[in-house]
C-alpha positions as CSV (number, residue, x, y, z in Angstrom):
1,X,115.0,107.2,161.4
2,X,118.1,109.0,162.1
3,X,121.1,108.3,164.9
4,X,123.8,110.4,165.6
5,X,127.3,110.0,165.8
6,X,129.1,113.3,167.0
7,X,129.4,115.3,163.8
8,X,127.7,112.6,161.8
9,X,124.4,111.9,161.1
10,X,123.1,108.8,159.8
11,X,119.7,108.6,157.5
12,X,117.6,105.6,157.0
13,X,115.3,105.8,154.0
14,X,112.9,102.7,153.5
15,X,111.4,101.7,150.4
16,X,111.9,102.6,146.9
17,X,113.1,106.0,145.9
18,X,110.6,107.1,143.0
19,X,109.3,109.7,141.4
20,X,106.1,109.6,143.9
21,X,107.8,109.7,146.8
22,X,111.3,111.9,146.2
23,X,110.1,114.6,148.1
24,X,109.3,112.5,151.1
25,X,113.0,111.6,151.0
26,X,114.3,115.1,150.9
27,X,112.0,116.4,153.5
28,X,112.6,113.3,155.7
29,X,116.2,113.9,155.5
30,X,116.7,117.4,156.3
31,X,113.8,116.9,159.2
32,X,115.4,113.9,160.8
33,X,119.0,114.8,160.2
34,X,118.2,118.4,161.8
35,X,120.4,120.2,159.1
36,X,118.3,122.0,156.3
37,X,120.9,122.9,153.6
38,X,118.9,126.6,152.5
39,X,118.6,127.2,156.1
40,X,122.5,126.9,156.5
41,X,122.9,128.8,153.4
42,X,121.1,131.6,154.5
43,X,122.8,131.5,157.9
44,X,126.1,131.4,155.5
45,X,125.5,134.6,153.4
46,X,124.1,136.6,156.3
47,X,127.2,135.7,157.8
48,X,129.0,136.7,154.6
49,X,126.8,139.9,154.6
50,X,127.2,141.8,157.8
51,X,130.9,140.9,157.8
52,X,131.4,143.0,154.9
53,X,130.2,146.4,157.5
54,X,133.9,146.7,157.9
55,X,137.3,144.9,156.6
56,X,138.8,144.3,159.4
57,X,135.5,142.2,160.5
58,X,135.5,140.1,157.0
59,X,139.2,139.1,157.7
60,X,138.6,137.7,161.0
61,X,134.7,136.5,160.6
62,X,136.3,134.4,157.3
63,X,139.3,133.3,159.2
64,X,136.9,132.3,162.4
65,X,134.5,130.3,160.1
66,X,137.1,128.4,158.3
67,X,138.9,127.2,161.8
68,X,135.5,126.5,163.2
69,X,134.1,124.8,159.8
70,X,137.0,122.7,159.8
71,X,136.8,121.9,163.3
72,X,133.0,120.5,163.0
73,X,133.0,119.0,159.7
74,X,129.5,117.6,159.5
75,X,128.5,114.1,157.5
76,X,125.4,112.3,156.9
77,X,125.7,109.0,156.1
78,X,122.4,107.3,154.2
79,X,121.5,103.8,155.3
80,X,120.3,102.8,151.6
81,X,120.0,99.2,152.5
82,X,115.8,99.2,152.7
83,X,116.0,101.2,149.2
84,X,115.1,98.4,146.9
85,X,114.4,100.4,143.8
86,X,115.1,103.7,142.3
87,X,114.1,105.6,139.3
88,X,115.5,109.0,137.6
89,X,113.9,110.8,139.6
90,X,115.2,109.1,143.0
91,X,118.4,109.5,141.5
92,X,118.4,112.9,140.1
93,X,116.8,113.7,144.5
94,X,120.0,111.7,145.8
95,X,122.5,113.9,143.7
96,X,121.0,117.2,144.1
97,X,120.6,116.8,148.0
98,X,124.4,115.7,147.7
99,X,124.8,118.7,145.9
100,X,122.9,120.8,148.1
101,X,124.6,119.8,151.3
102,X,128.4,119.8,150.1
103,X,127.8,123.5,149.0
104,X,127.1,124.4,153.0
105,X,129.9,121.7,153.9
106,X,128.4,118.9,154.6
107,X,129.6,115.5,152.7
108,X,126.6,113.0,152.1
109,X,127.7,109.6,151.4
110,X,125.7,106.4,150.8
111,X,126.0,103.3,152.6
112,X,125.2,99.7,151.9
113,X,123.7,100.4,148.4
114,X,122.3,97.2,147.1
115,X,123.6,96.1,144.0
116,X,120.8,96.5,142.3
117,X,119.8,99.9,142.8
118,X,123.8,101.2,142.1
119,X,123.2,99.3,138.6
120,X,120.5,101.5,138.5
121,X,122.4,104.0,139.4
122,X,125.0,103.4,136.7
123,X,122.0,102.9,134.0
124,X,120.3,106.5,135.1
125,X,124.1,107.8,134.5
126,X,124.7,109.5,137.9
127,X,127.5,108.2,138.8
128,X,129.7,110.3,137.5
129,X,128.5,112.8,140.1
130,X,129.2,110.6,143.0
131,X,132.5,110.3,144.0
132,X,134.0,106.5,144.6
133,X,134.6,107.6,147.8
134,X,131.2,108.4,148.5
135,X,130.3,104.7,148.3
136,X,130.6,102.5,151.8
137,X,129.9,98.7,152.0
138,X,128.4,99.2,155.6
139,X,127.1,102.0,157.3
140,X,129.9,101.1,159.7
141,X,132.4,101.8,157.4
142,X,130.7,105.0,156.3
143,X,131.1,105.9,159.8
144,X,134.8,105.1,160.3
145,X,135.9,107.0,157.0
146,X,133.5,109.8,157.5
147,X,135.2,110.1,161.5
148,X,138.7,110.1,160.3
149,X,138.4,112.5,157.2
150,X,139.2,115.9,157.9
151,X,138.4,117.1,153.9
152,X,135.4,115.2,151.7
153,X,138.7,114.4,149.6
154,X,139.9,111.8,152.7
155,X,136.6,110.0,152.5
156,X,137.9,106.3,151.3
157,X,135.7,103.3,150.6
């Protein structure tokens, strides 16, 4: 299930995250969330593409999509609270959709991740690739840093 919060959308993922079921999670989130990162990337380069016809177009189609990227900064939050297990796999899915999404600009960050699953986490060695700040107690709180960050560098836990 997924509720949105202007610029923010929030993704609810029930049961464990394994192996079996990793692609359910990716296609879940990209159909509930509404934002499919190759879509965007596509979108991106033909973007890219056709403002390279002519240089005065590539300066102000670059300078118009940085002012109106910055002004929508997107986020989706995952409600990890009904994950109660996760494998290498499940971990390996969580990273590369992060991955995925912060190349197009979106920040991904996980919300009330039991403790159980970020030891697992620790123990599948991923963390390094999530940022502390990518980490909220609450989805609440997830919501409030994600609302007031202008950057994915002002997210704080």
């Amino acid at each position: 299930m997924a509720h949105s919060v202007p610029n923010i959308k929030i993704f609810k993922f029930s049961g464990p995250l394994y192996y079996i079921n990793s692609l359910r999670f990716r296609t879940q989130l990209t159909a509930l969330t509404g934002l499919d990162p190759k879509k965007m990337k596509m979108e991106m380069q033909k973007q890219r593409y056709s403002s390279e016809t002519a240089v005065y177009e590539l300066t102000s189609v670059q300078e118009n999509f940085e002012i109106s990227s910055a002004n929508r900064r997107r986020h989706i939050i995952i409600d990890s609270s009904a994950i109660c297990d996760i494998d290498i796999v499940g971990a390996n899915t969580i990273i590369a959709s992060i991955k995925e999404y912060n190349a197009v600009g979106v920040t991904v960050v996980l919300a009330a991740c039991l403790d159980k699953v970020q030891q697992q986490l620790r123990k599948a060695d991923v963390m390094h690739s999530l940022p502390e700040s990518s980490l909220f107690i609450s989805v609440h709180d997830a919501v409030i840093g994600c609302s007031t960050a202008t950057s994915p560098h002002e997210l704080s836990a």
